[in-house]
C-alpha positions in Angstrom: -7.2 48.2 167.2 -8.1 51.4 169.9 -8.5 54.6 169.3 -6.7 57.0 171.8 -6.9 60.6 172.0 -4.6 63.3 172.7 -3.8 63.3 176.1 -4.0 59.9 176.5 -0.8 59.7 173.6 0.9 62.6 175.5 0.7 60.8 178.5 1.9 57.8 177.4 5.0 59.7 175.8 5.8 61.3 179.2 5.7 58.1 181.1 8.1 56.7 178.9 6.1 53.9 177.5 7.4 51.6 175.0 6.0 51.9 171.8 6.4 53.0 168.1 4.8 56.3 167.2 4.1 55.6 163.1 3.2 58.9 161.5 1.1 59.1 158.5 0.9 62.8 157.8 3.1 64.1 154.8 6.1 64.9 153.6 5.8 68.3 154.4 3.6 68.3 157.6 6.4 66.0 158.8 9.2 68.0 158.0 7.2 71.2 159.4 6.4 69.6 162.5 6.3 66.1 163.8 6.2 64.5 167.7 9.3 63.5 169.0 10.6 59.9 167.8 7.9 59.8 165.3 8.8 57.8 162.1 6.8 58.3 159.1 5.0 55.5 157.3 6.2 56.0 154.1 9.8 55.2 155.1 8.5 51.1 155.3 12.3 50.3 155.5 12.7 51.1 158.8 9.7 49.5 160.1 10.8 45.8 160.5 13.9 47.0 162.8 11.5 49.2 164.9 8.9 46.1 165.1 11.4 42.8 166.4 8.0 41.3 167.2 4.8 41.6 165.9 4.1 42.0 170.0 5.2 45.9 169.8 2.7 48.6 170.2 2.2 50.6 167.4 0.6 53.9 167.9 -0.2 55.4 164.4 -1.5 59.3 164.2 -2.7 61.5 160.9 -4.3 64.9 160.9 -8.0 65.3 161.6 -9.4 68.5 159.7 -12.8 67.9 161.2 
């Protein structure tokens, strides 16, 4: 597992990279405001079409209230 930060996820989302971007937040912080192509982990169903192999990148991201 690696920890990335910010810019380092924004960057990988402009270049196109191939990945899954797992969200973790809520309900409701999801359905306020979520990054494009995020899934949320709570909707497990979808996960096994996302993931064909367990090869796939998964980023995962949650809210840091530091």
């Amino acid at each position: 597992m690696k920890t990335i930060d910010r810019e380092d996820l924004k960057e990988k989302i402009d270049r196109g990279d191939d990945f899954v971007l797992l969200e973790v937040l809520s309900e409701l912080s999801y359905n306020r405001a979520h990054l494009p192509g995020a899934i949320r982990y709570q909707d497990r169903s979808r996960i096994p079409d996302l993931l064909p192999d367990k090869s796939t990148e998964v980023v995962a991201y949650c809210s840091n209230f530091n």
